[in-house]
N, C-alpha and C positions, 0 to 999 in steps of 0.2 A: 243125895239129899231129897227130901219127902216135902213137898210143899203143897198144901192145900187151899183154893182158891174157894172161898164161899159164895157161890153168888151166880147169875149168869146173865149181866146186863151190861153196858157197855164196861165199866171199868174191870168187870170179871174179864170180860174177852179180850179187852186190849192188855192186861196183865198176865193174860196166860199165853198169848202170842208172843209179848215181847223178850219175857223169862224165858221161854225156848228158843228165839232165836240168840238171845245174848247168853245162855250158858249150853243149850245140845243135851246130851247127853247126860250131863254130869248135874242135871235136878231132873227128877220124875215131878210132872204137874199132874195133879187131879181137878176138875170142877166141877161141882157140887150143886145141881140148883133144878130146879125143876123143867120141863121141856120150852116151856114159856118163859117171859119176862117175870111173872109174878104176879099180872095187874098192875106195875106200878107206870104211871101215866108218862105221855110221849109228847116231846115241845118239838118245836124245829131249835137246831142249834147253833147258833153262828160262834166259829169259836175263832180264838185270838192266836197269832203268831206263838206264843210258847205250845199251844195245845197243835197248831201245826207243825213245828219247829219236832216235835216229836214223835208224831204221826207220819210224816214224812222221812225223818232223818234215822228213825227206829224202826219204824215197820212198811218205810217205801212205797205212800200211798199216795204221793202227788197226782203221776198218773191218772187213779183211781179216783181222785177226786175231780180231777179236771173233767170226767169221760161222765159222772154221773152225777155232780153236784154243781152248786154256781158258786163261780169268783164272789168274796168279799173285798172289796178294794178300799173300805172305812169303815169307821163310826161317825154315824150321823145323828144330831143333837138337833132339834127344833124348841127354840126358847119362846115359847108364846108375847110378845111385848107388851098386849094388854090383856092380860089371861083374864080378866072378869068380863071382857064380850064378848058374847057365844058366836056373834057376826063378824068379829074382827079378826082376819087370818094372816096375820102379820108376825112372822116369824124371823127373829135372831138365828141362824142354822151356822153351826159349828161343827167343823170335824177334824180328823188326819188324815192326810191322802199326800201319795207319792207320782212321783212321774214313771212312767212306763221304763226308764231306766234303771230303774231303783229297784229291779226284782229281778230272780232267776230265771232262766229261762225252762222250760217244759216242752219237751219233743213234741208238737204238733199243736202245741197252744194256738189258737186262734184270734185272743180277746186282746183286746186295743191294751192290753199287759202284756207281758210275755210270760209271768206270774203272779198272780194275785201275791199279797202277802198271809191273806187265811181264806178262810171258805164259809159257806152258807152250803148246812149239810138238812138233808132229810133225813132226821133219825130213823123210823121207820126203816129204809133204806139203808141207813148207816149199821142200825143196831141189827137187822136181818144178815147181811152181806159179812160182821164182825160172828157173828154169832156159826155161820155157816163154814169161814176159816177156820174157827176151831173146832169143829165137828170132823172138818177134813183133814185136821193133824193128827193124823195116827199114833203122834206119840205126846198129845195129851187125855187124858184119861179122862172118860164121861161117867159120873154117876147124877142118875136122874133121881130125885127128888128133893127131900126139907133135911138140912140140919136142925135136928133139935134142941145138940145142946154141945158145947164142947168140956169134956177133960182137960187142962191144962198140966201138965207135967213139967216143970221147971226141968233144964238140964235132959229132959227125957223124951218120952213118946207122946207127945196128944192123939188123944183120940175123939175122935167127931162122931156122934151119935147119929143115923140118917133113919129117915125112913121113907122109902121110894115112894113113888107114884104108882104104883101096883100096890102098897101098902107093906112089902117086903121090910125088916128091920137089918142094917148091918151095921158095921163100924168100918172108920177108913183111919188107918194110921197116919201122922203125920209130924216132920220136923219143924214145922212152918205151917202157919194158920193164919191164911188173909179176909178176912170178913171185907167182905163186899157187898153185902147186903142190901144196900141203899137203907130207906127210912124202917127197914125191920131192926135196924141197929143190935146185931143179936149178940155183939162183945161188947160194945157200949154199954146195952142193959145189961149184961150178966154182972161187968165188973162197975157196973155203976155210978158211968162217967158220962152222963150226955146230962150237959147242961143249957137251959134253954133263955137265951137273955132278954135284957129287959125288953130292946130294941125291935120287937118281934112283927113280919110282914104276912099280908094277904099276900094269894097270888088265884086269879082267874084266865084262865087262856082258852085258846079255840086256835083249831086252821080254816081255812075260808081256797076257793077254788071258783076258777069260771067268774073273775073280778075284774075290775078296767083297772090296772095298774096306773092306766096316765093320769086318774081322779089324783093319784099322792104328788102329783106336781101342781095342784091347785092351792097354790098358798104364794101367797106373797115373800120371798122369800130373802131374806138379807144378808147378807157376807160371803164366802168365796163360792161363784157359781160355777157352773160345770163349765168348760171351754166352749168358745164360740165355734167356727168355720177359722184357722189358721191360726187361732192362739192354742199357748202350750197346752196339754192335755194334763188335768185333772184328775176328774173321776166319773165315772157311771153314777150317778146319785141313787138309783134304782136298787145295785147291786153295793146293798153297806145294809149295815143295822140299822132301824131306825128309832130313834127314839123321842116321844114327846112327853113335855114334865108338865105334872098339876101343881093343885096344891097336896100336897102329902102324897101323891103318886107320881108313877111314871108308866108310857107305855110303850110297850115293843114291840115291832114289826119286822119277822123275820123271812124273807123270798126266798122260795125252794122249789126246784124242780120237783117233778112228780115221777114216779117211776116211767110213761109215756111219754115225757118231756113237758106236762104243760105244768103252767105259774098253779104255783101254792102259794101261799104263807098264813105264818105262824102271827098271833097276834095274842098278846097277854096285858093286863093289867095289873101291877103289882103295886103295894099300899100299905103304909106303914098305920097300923089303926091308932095309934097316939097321934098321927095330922090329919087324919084325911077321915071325913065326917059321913061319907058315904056307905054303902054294904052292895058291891060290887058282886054277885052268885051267878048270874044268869044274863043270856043273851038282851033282854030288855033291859037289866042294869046295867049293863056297859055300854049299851046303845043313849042311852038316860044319861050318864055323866058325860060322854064323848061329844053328844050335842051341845052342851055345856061349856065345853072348854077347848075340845078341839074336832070340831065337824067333818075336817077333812078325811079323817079315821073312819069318822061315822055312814061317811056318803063311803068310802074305799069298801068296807062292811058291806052295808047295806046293797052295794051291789053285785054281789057275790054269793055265793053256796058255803051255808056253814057245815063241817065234818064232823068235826067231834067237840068235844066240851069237856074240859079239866078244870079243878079249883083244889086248893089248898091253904088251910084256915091256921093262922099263929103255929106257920110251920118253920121256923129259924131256931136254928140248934148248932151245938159245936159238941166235941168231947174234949175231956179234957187232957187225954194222952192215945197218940196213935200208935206208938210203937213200945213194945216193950224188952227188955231183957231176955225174959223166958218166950221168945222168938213167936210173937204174935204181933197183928199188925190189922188196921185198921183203917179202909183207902175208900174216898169219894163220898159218894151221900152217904156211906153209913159214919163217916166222922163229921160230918158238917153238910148245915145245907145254907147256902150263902144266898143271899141278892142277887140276882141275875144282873143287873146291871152292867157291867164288865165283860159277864159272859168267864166269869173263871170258874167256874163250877169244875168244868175238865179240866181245865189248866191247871187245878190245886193237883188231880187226880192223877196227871202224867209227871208233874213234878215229886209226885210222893211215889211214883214207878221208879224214878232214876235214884231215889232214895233206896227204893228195898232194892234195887238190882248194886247200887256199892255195898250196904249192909249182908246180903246174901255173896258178893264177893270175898268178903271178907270173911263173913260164917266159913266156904267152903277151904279156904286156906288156913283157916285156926287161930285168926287173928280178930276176931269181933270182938269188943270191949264193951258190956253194958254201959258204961260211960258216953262211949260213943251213941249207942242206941237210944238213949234219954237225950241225948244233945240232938237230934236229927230231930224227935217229936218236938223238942219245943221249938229249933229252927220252923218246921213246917207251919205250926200254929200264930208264928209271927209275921207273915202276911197276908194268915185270914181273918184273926183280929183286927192286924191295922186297916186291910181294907173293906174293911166290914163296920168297923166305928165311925170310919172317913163317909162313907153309904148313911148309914145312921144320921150319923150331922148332917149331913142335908135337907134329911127330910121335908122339916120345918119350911126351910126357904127352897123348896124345889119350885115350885111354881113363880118362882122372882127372876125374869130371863137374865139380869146383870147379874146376880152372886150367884146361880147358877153355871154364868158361862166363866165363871171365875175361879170356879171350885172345878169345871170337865177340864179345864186347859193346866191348871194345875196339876189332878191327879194324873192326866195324860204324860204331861212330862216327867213325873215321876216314874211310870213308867215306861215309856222308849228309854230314860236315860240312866234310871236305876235297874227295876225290877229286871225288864228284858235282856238286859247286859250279864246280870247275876247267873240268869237260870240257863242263858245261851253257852254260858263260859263255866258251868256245873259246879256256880257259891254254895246251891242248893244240899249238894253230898259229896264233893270233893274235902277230905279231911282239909287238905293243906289252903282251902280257900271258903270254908265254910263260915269262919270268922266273919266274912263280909256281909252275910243273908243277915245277917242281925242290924244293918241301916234298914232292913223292910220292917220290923218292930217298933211298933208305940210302947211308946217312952212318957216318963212324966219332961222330958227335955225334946225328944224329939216325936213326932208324928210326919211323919213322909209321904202321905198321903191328903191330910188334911190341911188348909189354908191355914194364913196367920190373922190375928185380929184386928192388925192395921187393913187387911182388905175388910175385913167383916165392917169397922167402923166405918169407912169409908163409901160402901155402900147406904149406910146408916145415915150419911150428909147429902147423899144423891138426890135423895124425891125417888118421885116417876119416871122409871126407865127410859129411855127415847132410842131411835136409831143410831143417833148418832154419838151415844156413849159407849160402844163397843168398841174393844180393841181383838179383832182377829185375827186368830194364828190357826192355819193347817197345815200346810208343808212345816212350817218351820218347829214345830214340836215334835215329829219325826224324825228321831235317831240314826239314821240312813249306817251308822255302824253299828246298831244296837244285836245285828245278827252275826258280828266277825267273833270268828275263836280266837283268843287272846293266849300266848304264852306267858305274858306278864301280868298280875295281876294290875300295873299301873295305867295300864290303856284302861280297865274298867272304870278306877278312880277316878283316870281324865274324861270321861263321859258323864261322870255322875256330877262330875264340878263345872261341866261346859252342860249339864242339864239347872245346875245351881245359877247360873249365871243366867241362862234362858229364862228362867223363873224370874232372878230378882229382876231383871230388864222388862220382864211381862207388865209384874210389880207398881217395879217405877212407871209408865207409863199409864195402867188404872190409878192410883193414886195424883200423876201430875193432871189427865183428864178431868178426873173428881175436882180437883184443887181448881182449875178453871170454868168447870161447870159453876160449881157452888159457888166462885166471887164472880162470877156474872149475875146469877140469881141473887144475889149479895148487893 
């Protein structure tokens, strides 16, 4: 079988490594793409246990990661308590975080974990090093320059129009046709499926170098701190995502080695232009609103070397079919480009991998059913909607530290207790357990993601946040089985109703606080 990888950026490279080690012989891969990335712009990446879960368990790169990236050991939330004083740094900080027993171990691990549960990658570093693996796979096939356009032949042969980077014109035959394009979307446009919602985000970023990383512990900091001298062990605060929310934005702080070893990071600004009043382009506008809201960012910045500078203006898109019958397929930013918030960008991208590698098993045995291949696209597309709507709805009230930390601890447990369980135990493209990926779809009954309106009211009788209305949870929304392979599919079910129960418990406790707050003010 003939299969055609369009693209040569991260999901091109991790899809054409992984198709050769999981079928050999029995697919010839091509990749298609010019000697470079394209131009298209470089963030640092923190990615989440499924996009490790797969990078590890598929292409064996714990290792790899341990020796040239840094441990992620959370996500870290800073909920401003009086976000309208540019002086006041008084922060609700929420996250997940595990005990050092609670992870694998890694042959010569060092870090007060024995395994991170994800990583803080330098793409640069990531996308050069993925990029150089498949140059060094002899048995995948390089053709250097631009598809122009594809034939699609039902039942037949596709043909892919190229024209090198020498300017040479030729044609490459193929059974299978993966557009990977990122935002050149070049199956989306032809068949004229990207559609761009209402809900549409800025995104400003830069990386910074030669910083005092101890300026980000200047904040007055409130809920689960790092361990003292002899209490149990936590987390690294330093090493997690970090994130701080405004009004209609949020922003992200991601720590990266450098190829030398020293501190990087990544720092972006994202903003949905229907909340957020601002026009964020350039180093003095982000410097402008950060003084504003959150200084600590500002003075972290300001003392450091900026690198480069990326932006991207009402760039939120989906399509509206990935996969099709007449064996074509459509993976990562060229089908979607999400909210970063989460960090599932790659994580859609290696879950719609373990999709084509069952759908291409199946192809090669003579048993693939368009049926089947319509049912996986809109499987996939049901938890980028929902947690892309769930993102949306916040917006409004990002900058509010209480329905904020109400809406992270919510979506969190939905995922350690749902999501993670599904994709670890293969709901994702297991015919016989694929039935279950559809609790991850918004529903006019259910939303899995998003809160219910008894919290939203309930905030609504609050007032003005105070410290002392938080209810905090970090270990205990961490699924600590959410990584076991399940023979039955009833262990996942018991996860997902002992994740329903953590919730309603969460629940009842913001609403009985509310209820005592408000008859004292009463």
């Amino acid at each position: 079988m003939k299969i055609a990888i369009i693209g040569n950026g991260i999901q091109a490279n991790i899809g054409a490594l992984y198709l050769k080690k999981k079928f050999g012989d029995r697919v010839h891969i091509t990749r298609i793409g010019p000697d470079d990335r394209g131009g298209f712009p470089v963030v640092g990446e923190s990615i989440i246990e499924i996009t490790t879960h797969f990078l590890e368990e598929h292409l064996g790169l714990a290792t790899y990661f341990r020796d040239h990236h840094l441990p992620k050991y959370a996500l870290t939330y800073y909920f401003k308590v009086d976000p309208d004083n540019p002086e006041d740094r008084t922060y609700s900080v929420h996250c997940n975080e595990r005990a050092p027993s609670n992870c694998r171990m890694v042959p010569g691990w060092t870090g007060p974990m024995d395994h991170p549960p994800s990583w803080l990658l330098n793409r640069d570093v990531f996308d050069r090093d993925l990029h150089q693996w498949v140059d060094d796979e002899p048995a995948i096939r390089q053709v250097k320059g631009l598809v122009d356009d594809v034939d699609i032949h039902p039942g037949g042969k596709h043909l892919l129009h190229v024209t090198g980077t020498d300017g040479t014109k030729q044609t490459v035959e193929a059974d299978w046709v993966i557009d990977t394009t990122g935002r050149r979307q070049l199956l989306g446009r032809k068949f004229n499926l990207v559609v761009k919602p209402e809900g549409q985000r800025d995104c400003f970023w830069f990386r910074i170098k030669n910083f005092d990383k101890s300026l980000l512990k200047n904040v007055n900091a409130l809920g689960p701190m790092p361990a003292g001298p002899g209490e149990e062990y936590h987390y690294e605060r330093y090493y997690s995502t970090h994130h701080f929310m405004g009004k209609g934005f949020w922003i992200w702080l991601i720590p990266m080695k450098g190829e030398n070893g020293e501190d990087m990071m990544s720092i972006g600004f994202t903003s949905h232009p229907g909340h957020f009043q601002g026009n964020v382009r350039n180093i003095e506008g982000f410097l402008a609103e950060t003084d504003k809201s959150h200084r600590v960012v500002s003075d972290l910045v300001r003392s450091g070397e900026v690198m480069d500078i990326n932006k991207m203006v009402r760039y939120h898109y989906v399509v509206k079919q990935v996969y099709s019958p007449d064996r074509w397929a459509i993976i990562g930013d060229a089908a979607y480009a999400p909210d970063p918030l989460f960090s599932n960008g790659l994580a859609f991208g290696t879950i719609q991998w373990d999709q084509m590698g069952e759908m291409l098993t199946q192809d090669l045995e003579g048993r693939l059913e368009p049926q089947f291949v319509e049912t996986l696209s809109d499987a996939m597309m049901g938890p980028v909607i929902a947690t892309q709507t769930a993102i949306t709805n916040w917006y409004p009230s990002m900058h509010d530290p209480f329905l904020s930390a109400i809406r992270l601890n919510w979506i969190e447990i939905a995922y350690f207790y749902v999501f993670l369980p599904l994709v670890v135990n293969g709901c994702h493209y297991k015919p016989d357990r694929l039935k279950l990926f559809k609790l991850l779809q918004n529903t006019s009954q259910s939303h899995p993601f998003d809160i219910t309106p008894d919290l939203i009211e309930a905030r609504n009788a609050l007032g003005q946040a105070k410290p002392e209305h938080f209810v905090y949870m970090g270990k205990e929304k961490v699924n600590l089985r959410a990584m076991d392979m399940l023979d039955d599919i009833r262990g996942i079910y018991e996860q997902g109703a002992e994740g329903g129960r953590i919730r309603n418990e969460y629940s009842r406790q913001i609403l009985e606080k509310v209820k005592e707050m408000t008859e004292v003010v009463n």
